[in-house]
C-alpha positions in Angstrom: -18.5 -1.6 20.2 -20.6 -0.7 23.3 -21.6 2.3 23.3 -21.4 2.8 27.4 -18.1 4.3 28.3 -16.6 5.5 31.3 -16.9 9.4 31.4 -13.2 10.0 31.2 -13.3 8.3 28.0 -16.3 10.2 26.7 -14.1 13.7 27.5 -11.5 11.7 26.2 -13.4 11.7 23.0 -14.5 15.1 22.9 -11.5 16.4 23.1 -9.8 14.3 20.4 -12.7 15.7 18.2 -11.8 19.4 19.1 -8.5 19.1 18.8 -8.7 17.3 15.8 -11.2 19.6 14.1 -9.0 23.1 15.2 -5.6 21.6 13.3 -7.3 20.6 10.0 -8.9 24.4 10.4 -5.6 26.0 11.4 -4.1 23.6 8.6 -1.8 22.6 11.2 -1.3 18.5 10.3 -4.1 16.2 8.7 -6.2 16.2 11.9 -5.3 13.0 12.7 -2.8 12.8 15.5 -3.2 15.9 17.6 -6.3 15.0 19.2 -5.3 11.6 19.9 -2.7 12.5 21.9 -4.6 14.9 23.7 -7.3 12.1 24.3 -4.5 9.7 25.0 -3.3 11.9 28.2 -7.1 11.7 29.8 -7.7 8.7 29.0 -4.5 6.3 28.7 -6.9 3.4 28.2 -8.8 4.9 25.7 -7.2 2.3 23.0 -8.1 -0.4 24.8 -11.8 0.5 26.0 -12.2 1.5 21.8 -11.6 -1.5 20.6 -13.7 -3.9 22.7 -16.0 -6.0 20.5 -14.6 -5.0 16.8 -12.9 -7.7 14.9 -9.2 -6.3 14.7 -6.7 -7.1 12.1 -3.1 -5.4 12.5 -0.7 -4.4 10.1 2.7 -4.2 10.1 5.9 -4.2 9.3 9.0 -1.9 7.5 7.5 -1.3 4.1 4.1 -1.9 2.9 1.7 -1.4 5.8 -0.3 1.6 4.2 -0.7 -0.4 0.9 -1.8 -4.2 2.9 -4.4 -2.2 5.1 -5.8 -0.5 2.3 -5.9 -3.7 0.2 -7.4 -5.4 3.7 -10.0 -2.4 3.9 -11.0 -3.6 0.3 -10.9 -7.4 0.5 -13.4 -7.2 3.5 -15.9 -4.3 1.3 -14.9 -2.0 3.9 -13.8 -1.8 7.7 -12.9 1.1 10.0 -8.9 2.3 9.4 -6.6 4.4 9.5 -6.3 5.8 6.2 -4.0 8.7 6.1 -1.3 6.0 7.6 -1.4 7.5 11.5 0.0 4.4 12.5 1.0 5.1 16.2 -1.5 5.6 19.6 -2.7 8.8 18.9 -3.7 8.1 15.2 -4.8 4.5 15.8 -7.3 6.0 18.8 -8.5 8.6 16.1 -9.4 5.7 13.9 -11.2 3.8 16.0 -12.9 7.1 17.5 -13.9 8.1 13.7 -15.7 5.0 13.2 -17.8 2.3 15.1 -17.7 -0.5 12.3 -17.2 -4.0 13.8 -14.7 -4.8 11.5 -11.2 -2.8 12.0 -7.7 -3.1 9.9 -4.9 -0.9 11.5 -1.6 -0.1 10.1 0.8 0.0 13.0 4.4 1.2 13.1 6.8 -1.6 13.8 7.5 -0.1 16.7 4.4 0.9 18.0 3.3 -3.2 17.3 3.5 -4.5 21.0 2.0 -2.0 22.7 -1.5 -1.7 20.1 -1.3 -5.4 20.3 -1.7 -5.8 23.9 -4.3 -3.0 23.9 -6.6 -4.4 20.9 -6.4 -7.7 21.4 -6.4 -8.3 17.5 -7.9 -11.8 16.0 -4.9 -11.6 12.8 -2.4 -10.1 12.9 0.1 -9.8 9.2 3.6 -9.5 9.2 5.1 -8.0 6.2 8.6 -7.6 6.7 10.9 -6.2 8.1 14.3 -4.3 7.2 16.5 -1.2 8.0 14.8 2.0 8.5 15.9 5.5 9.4 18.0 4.8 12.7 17.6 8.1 14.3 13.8 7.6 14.5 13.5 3.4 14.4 15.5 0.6 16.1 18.1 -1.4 14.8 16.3 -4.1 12.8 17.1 -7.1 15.1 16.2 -5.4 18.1 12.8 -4.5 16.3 12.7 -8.4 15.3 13.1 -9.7 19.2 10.7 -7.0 20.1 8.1 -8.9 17.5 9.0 -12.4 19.4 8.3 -11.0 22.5 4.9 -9.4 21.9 3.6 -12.3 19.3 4.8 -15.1 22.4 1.5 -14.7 24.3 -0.8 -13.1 21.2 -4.0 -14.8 20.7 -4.1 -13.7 17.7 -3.5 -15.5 14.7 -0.4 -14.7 12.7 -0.1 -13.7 8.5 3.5 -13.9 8.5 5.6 -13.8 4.9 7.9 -16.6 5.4 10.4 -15.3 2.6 11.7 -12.7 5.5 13.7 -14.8 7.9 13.4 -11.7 10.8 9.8 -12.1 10.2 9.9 -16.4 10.5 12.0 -15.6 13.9 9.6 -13.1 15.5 6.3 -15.2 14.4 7.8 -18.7 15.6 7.8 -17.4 19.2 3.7 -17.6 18.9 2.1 -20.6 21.1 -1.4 -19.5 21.8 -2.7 -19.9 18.3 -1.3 -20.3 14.6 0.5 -19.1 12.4 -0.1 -19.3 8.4 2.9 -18.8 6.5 2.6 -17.4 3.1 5.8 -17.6 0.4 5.0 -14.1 -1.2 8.7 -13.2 -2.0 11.8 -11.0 -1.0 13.5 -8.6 -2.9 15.3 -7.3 -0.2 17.5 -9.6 1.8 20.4 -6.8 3.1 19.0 -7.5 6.5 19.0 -11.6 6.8 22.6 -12.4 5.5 23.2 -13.9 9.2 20.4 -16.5 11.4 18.5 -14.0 13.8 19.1 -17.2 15.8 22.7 -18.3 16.5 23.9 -15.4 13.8 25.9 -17.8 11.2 25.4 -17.2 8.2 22.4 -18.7 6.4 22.0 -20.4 2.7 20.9 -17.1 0.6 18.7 -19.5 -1.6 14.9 -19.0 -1.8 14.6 -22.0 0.8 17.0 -20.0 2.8 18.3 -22.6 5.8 20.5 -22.6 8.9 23.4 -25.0 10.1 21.4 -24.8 13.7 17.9 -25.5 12.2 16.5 -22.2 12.0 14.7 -22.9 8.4 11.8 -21.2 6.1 9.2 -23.0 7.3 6.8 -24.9 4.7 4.4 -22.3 3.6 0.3 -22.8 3.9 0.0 -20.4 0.5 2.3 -19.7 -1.9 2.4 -17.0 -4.3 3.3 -17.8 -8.2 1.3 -16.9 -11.2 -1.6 -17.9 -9.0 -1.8 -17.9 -5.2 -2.0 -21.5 -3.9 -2.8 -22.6 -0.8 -4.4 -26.3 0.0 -8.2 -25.4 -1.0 -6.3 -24.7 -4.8 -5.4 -21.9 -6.6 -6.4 -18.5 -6.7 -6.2 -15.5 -9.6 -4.9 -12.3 -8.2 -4.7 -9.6 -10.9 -3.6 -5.9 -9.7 -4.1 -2.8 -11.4 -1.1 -1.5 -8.6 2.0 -2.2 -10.7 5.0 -3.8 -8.8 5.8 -7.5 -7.8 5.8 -6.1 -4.3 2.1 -5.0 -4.6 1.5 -8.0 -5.7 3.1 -9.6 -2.7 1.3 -6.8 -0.4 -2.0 -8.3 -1.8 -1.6 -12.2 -1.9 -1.4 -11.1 2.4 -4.4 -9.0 2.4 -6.6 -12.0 0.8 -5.5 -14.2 3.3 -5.6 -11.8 6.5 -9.5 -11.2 5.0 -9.9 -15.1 4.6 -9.6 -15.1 8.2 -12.8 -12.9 8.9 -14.9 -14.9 6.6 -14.4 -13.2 3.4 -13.9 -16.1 0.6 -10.3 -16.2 -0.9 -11.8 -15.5 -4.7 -14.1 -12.7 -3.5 -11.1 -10.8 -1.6 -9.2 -11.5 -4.7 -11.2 -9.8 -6.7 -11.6 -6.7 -4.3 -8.2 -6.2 -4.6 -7.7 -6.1 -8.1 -9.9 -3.3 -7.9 -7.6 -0.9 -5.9 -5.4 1.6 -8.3 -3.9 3.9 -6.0 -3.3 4.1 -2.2 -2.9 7.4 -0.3 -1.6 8.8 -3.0 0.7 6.3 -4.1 1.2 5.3 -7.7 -1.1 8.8 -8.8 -0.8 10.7 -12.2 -0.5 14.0 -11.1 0.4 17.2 -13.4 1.8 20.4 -12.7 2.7 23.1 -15.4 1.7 20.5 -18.1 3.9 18.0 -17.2 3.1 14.4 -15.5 3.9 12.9 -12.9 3.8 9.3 -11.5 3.6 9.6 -7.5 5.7 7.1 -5.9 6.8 6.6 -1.9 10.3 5.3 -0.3 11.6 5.9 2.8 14.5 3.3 2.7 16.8 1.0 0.9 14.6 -1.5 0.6 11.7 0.7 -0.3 13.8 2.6 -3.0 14.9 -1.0 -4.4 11.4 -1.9 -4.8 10.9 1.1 -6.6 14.0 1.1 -8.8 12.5 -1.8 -10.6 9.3 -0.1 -11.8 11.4 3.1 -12.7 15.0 1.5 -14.3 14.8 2.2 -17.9 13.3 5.8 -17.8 14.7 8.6 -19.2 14.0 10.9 -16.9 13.4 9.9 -13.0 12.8 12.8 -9.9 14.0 11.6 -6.2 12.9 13.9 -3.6 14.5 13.6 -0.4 13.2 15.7 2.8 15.1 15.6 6.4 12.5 16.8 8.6 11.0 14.7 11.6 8.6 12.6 9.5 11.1 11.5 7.2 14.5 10.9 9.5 17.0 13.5 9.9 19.7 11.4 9.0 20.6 10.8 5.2 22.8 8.1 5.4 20.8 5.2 4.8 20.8 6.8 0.4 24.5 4.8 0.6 22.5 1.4 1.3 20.1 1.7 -1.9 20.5 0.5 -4.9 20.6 3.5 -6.9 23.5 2.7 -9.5 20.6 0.6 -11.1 19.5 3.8 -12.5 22.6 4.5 -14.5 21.7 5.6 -18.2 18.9 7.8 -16.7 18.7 11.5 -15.4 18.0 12.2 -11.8 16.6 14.7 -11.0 17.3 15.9 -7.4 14.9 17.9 -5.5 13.9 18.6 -1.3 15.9 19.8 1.5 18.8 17.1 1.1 18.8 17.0 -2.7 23.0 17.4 -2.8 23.1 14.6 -0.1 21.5 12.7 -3.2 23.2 14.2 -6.1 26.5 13.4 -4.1 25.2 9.5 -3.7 24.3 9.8 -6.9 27.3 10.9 -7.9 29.2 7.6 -6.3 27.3 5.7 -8.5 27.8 7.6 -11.9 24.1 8.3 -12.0 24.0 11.6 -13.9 22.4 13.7 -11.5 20.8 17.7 -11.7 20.0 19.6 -8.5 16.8 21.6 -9.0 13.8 22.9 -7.4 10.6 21.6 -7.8 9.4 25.0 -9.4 12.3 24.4 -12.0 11.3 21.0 -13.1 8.7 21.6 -15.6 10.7 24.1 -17.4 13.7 21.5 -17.3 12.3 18.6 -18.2 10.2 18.2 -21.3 8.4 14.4 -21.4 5.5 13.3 -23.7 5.5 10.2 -20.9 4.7 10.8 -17.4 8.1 11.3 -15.3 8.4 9.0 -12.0 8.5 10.5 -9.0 10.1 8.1 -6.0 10.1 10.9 -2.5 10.4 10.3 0.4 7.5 11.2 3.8 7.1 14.6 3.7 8.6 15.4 0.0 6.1 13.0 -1.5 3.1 15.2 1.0 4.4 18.5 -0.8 4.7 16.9 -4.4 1.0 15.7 -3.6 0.1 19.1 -2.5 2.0 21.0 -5.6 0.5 19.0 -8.4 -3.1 18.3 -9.7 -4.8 15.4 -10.8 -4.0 14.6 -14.4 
């Protein structure tokens, strides 16, 4: 990146630093956003002016994105990010201010995707899914999906898209500058593509999912099975990351680093590397007991989730309602949580009746406690799995100690 910028970008700067460096003092946030929207009001260009010659890959989608960058950051053998998952304008600027490597992987809310597209001018951009979120804080799925088709119309860039979602196939199809590399990684999910974004009949639920209008899966360049196969041959992607879905997350991280010269076996072998993301998928302890750290925020997150944890004896769901996490409950209704019948939940944060009373509808056996009570409630020689959601899982990270 050039180092010569304007001098409203260089107060721009300065300020994001101060700002930045006061709130992790003051404890007020991670030090991530504050200053960036502070630099973001001097300097509304700031984004754009940041990012001029880096090699920019974006990441995005419902579920996933801090877990792909992260497996991106490690494919390449590092590149500028943002880490701590600040994936809107102010946190993105902070990243790019906190680091002048050439090569840059940003998360980016799905939301937020147009708008850091159009200012970074990204050469890949990967497509992970996309699925119901929190409606008081995200859009409507389909709306978020034409938003996608819009912004990836005139993109340069060229596309990762995982043609297993159809709402991802519909938003990436609208690309005509450059290409698009489709990659058959899986669904698990598929509440949110019973009907054709297209003409909205109802499409063939198969894997080769299919509509009466045309709207298809397309035929994918890479395809992930016990290998990932793509038309140079096969490729071995072990993960120490348990989960079919990290699996899935990585098989898109090897290709996205393909892209920026980083041979498919060597990015493979990054990635197996990687045990734990932000947090996610720690051993933590507190009073003696362990804990397994694990992050939902959704259905189709929980789902994911249910499948590592189904079986266990013991399981803790920690569900918050503050900004961060959505202030509106609802969405516990649309996951799949009579899966965990024949184990305990425990039920811990702000909205843990809201849960007990979900799980309750299910015939889950449920107990309400506080976080302070578990240890002297539950008594595990295994580690107990924790699935919380934003801000629970910040304060379970917070409460416990490494193991």
């Amino acid at each position: 990146m050039s180092s010569r910028l304007p001098l409203r970008s260089s107060l721009a700067l300065a300020s994001l630093r101060l700002v930045n460096r006061t709130s992790r003092v003051l404890g007020v946030g991670q030090g991530t956003v504050a200053g960036g929207r502070v630099a973001l009001r001097i300097d509304p260009q700031l984004v754009r002016r940041m990012s001029a010659n880096r090699r920019i890959i974006l990441v995005s989608g419902t579920n996933g994105k801090t877990t792909t960058t992260a497996l991106v950051v490690a494919a390449l053998g590092g590149a500028t990010t943002n880490a701590t998952g600040s994936n809107m304008s102010a946190g993105i600027v902070a990243a790019l201010a906190s680091d002048r490597q050439s090569l840059t992987v940003l998360e980016v809310d799905e939301a937020f995707l147009a708008t850091v597209a159009e200012a970074t001018q990204p050469e890949v951009i990967v497509l992970l899914n996309l699925s119901r979120d929190q409606l008081d804080r995200a859009a409507e799925v389909r709306v978020l999906a034409e938003k996608w088709r819009t912004t990836l119309h005139n993109s340069s860039a060229t596309i990762v898209a995982n043609s297993a979602d159809p709402l991802v196939v519909y938003a990436a199809i609208a690309q005509m500058n450059s290409k698009v590399i489709w990659c058959d990684v899986g669904s698990s999910w598929t509440m949110d593509a019973r009907s054709c974004p297209q003409c909205t009949e109802p499409l063939n639920p198969d894997g080769q999912w299919q509509c009466e209008c045309g709207f298809a899966k397309p035929t994918p360049d890479f395809v992930l099975g016990e290998t990932l196969n793509g038309a140079a041959g096969a490729v071995n992607l072990h993960m120490a990351l348990p989960g079919g879905f990290n699996r899935s997350n990585a098989a898109l991280a090897v290709v996205a680093a393909s892209l920026l010269d980083t041979p498919l076996e060597t990015a493979a072998q990054r990635v197996s590397t990687v045990r734990e993301v932000a947090g996610r998928f720690t051993m933590r302890q507190r009073e003696g007991q362990a804990f397994r750290l694990m992050l939902a925020k959704n259905p189709a997150g929980v789902s994911a989730l249910i499948g590592l944890v189904a079986g266990g004896r013991n399981v803790v769901v920690s569900i918050n309602d503050l900004i961060a996490d959505g202030i509106d409950p609802s969405w516990l209704y649309d996951a799949p949580f009579d899966q965990l019948r024949g184990s305990t939940v425990w039920c811990t944060g702000e909205r843990s009746l809201d849960l007990a009373t979900r799980l309750d509808y299910a015939d889950v056996t449920a107990k309400v406690v506080t976080v302070d009570e578990l240890a002297s409630q539950i008594h595990s020689a295994e580690p107990v799995d924790v699935i919380a959601n934003y801000t629970a899982f910040a304060a379970w990270l917070e409460s416990t100690s490494p193991c």
